[in-house]
MIDRENMAR-951401 format. One record per residue: x, y, z of N, C-alpha, C, CB in turn. Coordinates in steps of 0.2 Angstrom, whole numbers, plus 2048, in hexadecimal, padded with zeros to 3 digits. Each point is the difference from the previous one (the first is absolute). Glycine has a CB too. Layout:
<rs>
XYZXYZXYZXYZ ...
</rs>
This chain:
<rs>
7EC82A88A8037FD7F98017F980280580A7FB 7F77F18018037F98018037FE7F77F67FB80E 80E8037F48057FE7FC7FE7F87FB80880780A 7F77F87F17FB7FA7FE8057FB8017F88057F6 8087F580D8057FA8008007FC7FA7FF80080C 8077FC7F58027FD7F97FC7F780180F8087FE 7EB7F67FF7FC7FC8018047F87FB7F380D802 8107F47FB8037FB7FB8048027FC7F67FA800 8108037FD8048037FB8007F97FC80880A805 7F77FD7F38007FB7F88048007FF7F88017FB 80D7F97FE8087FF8017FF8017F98057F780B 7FA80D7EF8018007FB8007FA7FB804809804 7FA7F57F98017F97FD8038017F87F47FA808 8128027F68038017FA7FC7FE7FC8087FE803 7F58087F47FC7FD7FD8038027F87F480080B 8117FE7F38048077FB7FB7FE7FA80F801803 7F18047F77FD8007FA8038017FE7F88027FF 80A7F97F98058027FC8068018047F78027F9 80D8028068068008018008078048047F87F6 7F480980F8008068048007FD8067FA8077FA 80A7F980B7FF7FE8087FC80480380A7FD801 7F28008007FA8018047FE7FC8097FE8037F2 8008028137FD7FC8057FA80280180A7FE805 7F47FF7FE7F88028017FD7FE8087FD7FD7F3 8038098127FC7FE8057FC800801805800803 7F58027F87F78018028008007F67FD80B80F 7FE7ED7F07FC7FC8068077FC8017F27FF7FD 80D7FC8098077FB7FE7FC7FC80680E8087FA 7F57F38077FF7F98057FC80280580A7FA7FE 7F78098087FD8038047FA80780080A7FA804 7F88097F77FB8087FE7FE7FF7FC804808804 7F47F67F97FE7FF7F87FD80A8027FA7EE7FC 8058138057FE8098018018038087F77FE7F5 80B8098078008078067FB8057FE80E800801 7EB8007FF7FC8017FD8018088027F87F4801 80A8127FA7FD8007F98067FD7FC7F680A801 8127F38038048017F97FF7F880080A80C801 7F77F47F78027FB7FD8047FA7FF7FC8077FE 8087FB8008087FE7FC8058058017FC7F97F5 80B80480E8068058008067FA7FD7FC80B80C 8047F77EE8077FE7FB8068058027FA7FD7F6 80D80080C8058038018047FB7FA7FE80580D 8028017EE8067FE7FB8088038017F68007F7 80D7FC8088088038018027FF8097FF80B7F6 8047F680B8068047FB8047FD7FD801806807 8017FB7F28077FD7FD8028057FA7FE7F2804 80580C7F78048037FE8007FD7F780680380E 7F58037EF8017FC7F78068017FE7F68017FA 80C7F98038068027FB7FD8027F88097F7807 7FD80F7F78008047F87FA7FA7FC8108067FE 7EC7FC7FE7FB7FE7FA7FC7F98038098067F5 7F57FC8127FB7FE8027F97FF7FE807803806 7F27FC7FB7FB7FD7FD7FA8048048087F57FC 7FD80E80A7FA8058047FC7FA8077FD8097F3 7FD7FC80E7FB7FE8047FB7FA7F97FF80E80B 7FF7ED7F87FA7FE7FE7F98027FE8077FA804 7F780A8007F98018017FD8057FB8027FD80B 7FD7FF7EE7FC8047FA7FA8018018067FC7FA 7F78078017F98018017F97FA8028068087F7 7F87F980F7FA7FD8047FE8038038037F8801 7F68078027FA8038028018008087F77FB7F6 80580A80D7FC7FF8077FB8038018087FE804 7F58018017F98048037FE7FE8077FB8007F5 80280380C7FF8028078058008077F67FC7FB 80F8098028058008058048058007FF7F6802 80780C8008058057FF8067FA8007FA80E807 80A7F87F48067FA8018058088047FF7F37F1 80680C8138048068018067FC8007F8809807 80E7FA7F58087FE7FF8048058037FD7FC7F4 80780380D8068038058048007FB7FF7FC80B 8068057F38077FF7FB8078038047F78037F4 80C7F880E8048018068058027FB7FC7F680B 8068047F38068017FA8007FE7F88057FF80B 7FD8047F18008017F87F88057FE8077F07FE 7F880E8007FB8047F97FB7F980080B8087F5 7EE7FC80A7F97FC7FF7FD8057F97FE7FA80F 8028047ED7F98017FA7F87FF80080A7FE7FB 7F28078077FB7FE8027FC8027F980280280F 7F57FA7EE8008007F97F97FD80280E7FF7F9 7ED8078087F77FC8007FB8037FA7FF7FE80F 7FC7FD7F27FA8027FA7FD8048017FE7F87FD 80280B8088008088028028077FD8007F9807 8078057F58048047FE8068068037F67FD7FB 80B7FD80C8058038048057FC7FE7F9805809 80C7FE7F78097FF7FF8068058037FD7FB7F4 8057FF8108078038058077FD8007F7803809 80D7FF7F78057FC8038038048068037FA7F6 7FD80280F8018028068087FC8057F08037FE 8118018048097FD8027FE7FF80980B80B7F6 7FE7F480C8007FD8067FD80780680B7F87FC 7F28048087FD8058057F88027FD80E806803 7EF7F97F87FA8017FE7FA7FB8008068077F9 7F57F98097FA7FE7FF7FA8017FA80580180C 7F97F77F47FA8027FB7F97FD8048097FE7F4 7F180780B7FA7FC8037FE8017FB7FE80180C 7FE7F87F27FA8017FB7F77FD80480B7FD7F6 7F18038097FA7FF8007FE7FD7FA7FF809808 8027EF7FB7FC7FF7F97F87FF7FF80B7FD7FE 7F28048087F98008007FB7FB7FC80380B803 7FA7FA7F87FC7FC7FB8067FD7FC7F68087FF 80C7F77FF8087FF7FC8048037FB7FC7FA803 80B8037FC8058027FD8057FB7FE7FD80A805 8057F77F28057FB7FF8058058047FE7FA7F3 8088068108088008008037FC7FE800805807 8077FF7F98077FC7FF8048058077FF7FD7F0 8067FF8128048038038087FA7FF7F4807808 80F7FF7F48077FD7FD8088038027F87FD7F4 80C80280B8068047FE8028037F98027FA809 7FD80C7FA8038047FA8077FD7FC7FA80B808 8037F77F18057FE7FA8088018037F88047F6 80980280C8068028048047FC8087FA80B7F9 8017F38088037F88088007FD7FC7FB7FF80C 8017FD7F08027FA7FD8058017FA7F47FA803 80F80B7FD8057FF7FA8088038057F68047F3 8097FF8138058018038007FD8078018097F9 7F97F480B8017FC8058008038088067FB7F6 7FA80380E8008028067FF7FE8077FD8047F9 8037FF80D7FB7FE8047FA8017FF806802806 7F77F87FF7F68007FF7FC7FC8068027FE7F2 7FB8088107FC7FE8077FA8037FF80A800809 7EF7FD7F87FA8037FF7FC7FB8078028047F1 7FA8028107F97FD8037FA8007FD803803809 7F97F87F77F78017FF7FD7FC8048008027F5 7FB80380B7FC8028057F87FE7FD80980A805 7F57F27FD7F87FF7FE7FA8018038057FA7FA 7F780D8077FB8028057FA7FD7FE80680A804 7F67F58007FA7FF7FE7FB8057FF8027F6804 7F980C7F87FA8048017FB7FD8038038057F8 7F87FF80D7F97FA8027FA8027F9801801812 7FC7FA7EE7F97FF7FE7FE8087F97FD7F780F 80280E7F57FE8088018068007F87FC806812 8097F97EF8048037FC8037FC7FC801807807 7FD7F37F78057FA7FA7FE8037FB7FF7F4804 7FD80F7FA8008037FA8018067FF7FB7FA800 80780B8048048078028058007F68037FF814 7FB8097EB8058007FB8067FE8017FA8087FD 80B7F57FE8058027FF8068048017F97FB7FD 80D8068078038068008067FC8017F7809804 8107FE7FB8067FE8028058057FF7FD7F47FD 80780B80C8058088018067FC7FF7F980980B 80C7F97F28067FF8018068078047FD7F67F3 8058078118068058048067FE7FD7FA80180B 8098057F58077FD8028038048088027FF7F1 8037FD8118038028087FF8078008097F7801 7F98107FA8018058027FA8028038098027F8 7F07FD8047F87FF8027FE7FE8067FE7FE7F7 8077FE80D7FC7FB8078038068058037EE7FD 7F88168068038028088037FA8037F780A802 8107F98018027FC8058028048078047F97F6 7FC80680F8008038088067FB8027F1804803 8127FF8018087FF8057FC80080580B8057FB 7F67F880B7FE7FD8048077FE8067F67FC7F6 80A8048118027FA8048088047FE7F57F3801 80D8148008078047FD8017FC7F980880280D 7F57FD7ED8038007FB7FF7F780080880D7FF 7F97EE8078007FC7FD7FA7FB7FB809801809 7F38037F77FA7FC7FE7FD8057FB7FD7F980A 8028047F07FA8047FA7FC7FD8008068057F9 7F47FD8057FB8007FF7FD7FF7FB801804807 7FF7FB7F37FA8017FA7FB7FE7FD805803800 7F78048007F87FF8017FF7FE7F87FC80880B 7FF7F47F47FE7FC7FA7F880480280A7F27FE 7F28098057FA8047FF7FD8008087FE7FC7F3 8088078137FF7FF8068008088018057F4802 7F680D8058028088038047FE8067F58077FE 80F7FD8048087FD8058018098018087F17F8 7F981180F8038058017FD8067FF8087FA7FF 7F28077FD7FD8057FE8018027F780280480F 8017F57EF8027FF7F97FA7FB7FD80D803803 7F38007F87FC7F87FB8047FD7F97F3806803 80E7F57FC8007FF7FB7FC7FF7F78057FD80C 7FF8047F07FB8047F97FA7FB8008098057F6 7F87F480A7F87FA7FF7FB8038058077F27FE 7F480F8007FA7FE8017FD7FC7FF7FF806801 8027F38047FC7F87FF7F98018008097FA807 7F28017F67FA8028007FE7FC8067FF8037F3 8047F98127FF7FD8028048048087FC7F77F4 80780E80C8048028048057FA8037F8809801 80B7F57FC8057FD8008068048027FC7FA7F9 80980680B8058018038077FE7FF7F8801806 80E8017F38037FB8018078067FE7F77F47FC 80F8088088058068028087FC8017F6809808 80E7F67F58077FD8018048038078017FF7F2 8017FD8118068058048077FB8007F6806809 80F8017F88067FC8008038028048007FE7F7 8027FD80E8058028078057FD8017F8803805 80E8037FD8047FF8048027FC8058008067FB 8067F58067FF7FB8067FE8048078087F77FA 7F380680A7FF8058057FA8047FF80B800801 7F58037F97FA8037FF7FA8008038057FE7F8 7F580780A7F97FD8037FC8037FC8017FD80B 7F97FF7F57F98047F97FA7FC8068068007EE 7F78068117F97FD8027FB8068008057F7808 7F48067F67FB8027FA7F97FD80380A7FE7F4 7F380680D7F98008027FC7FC7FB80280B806 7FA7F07FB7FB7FC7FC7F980080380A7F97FB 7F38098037FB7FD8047FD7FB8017FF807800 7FE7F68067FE7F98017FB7FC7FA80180480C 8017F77F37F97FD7FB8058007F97F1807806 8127FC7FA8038017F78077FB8027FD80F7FA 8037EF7FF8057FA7FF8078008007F87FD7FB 80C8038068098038008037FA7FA802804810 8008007EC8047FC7FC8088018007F68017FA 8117FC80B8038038008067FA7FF7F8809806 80C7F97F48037FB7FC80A8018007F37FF7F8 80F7FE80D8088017FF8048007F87FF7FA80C 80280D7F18027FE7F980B7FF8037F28097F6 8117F980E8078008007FF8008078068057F5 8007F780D8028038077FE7FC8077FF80C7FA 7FC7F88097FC7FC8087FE8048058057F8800 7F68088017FC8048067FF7FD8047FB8067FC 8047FD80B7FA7FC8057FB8048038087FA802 7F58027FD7F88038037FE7FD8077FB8007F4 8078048107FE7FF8088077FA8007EF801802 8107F98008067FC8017FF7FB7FB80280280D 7FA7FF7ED8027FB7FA8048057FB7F57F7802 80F8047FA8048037FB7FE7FC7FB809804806 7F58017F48007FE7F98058027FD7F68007FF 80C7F97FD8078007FC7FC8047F88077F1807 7FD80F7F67FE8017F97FD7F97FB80B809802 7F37F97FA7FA7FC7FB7FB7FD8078097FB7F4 7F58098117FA7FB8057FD8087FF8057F380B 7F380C7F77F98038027FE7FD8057FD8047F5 80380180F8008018087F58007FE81180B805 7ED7F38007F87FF8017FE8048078007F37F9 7FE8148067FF8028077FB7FF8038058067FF 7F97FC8077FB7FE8057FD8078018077F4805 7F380D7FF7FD8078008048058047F57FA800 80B80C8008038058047FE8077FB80A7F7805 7F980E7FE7FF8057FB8078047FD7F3802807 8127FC7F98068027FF8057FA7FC7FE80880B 8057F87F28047FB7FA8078048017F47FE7F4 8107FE8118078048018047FA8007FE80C808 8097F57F68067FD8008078028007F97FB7FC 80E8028078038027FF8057FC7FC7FB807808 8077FB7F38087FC7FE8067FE8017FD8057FC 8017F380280580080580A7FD7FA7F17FB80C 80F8097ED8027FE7FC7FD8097FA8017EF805 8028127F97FF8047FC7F97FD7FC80E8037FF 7EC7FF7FF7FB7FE8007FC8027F880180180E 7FB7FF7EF7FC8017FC7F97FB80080A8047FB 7F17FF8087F87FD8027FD8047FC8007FE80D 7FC7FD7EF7F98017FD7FA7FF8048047FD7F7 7F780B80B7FD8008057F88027FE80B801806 7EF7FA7FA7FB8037FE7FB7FE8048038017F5 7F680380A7FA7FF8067FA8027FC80780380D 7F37F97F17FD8027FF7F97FE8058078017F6 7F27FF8097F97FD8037FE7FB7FD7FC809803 8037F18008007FA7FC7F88007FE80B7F9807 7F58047F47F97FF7FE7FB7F98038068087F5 7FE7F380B7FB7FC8017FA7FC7FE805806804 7FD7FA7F67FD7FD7FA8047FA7FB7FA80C800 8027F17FF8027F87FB8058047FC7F47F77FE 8118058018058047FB8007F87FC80A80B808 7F67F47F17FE7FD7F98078027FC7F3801800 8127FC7FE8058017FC8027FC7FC802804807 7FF7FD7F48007FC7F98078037FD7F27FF7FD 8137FF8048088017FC7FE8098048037F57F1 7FE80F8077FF8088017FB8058038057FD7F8 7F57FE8097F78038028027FC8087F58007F0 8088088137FD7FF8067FA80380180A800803 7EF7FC7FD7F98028038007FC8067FA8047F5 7FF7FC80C7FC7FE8057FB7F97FF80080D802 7FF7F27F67FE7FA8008027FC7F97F6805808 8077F37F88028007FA7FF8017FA8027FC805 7F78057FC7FC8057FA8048067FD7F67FE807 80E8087FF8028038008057FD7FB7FB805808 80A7F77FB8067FF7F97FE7FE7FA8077FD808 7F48007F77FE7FD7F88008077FE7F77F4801 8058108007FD8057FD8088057FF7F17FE804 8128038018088037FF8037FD7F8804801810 7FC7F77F18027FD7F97FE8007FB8027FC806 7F78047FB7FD8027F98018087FF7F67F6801 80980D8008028088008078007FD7FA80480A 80C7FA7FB8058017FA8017FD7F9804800809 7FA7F97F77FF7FC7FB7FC8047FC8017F6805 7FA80D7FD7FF8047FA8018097FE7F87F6803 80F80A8008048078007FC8058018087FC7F8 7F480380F7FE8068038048038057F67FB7FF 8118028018048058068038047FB8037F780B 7FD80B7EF8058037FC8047FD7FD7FF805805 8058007F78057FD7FD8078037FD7F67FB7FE 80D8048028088057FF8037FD7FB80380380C 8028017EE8047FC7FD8057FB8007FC8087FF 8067F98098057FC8007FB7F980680D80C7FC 7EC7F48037FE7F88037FD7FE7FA7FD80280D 
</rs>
């Protein structure tokens, strides 16, 4: 087993919307991409006060890519031209695929913005290659009781799987792209370590706390950039929560226009013209 070393650490950069706090360490100053992931938004943590106004993020498009959400803390309302609708609480995950495309929304339910809360969310933005930008449309919502979780290292480490095999377990997503993506949360002291194989990309993002990997330590709001090996382990060095994903990089022009990710810019005109002409659907409440 060699252990993948820690090649560079990203420091989250402050980026808030509206009156959401937000950091962003992928893309940001040093990492324009982690090929296949995209973008990771960390919103929260903080705290609405009573007859609040919610999340901002009403009805708009994407294509050619997966968006995957974490919902750490409060309530997310999930709402696409598809015809899927969830609300999904702390500890749940949402993956969509939005392939060929889809309007969403993703808001706070009438009930947070009228009584208020904590509020911590991830998103996650994966890319599809080439083969699949046009893949139907799909979307799983979980909630926590849905996510196998595994104890680990006497209890101090959980595990949970999103759309990872870990231990002889799998998680409910099937990524079309076999994506790999799994939360852990450890106790100080804690050790985890997870077989990857060589060539795939490590996505591994301090959400609370601090780990170290071999003799570097990632604080919280940084992503850790690894180097080759076949094992992804760490240990805590603080009570911990890591967002941890690995996919196979594709290696192709990535084209991005605000919500649209293809491969060229052909490709995005024609995404734009498509929506513009309400070929991704439509819902009553876009």
């Amino acid at each position: 087993m060699t252990a993948r070393p820690v090649v560079r650490i990203h420091a989250a950069e402050r980026d808030d919307i509206a009156e959401l706090v937000t950091r962003r360490p992928l893309p940001g100053p040093s990492l324009a991409l982690l090929d296949p992931f995209l973008l990771l938004n960390h919103h929260g943590p903080q705290s609405y006060p009573p007859g609040n106004r919610g999340l901002p993020f009403g009805p708009h498009p994407h294509r050619g890519f997966e968006t995957v959400t974490f919902i750490l803390e409060g309530e997310l309302a999930h709402q696409d031209s598809g015809g899927h609708e969830s609300v999904i609480g702390s500890g749940g995950v949402q993956w969509m695929t939005a392939g060929s495309g889809l309007i969403h929304a993703e808001l706070s339910p009438e009930s947070f913005r009228r009584g208020g809360g904590p509020l911590e969310i991830l998103q996650l933005w994966v890319n599809l290659p080439a083969r699949l930008k046009m893949t139907e449309p799909r979307y799983v919502g979980l909630q926590r009781d849905q996510i196998p979780a595994i104890e680990e290292d006497g209890g101090r480490v959980r595990v949970n799987l999103v759309s990872a095999a870990y231990d002889g377990r799998e998680g409910p997503v099937r990524s079309p792209t076999d994506v790999q993506m799994l939360w852990v949360e450890a106790a100080a002291g804690g050790r985890f370590a997870m077989p990857v194989a060589p060539g795939r990309t490590v996505l591994l993002y301090v959400v609370r706390g601090a780990v170290e990997v071999g003799t570097r330590r990632i604080d919280a709001f940084e992503l850790a950039e690894l180097g080759e090996g076949d094992t992804v382990a760490f240990e805590a060095a603080a009570d911990s929560l890591v967002l941890l994903g690995h996919g196979q990089p594709f290696g192709e022009p990535v084209v991005a226009h605000g919500p649209f990710v293809m491969n060229t810019q052909a490709e995005i005109a024609q995404a734009v013209q498509d929506y513009r002409a309400g070929r991704f659907g439509s819902w009553a409440g876009a």
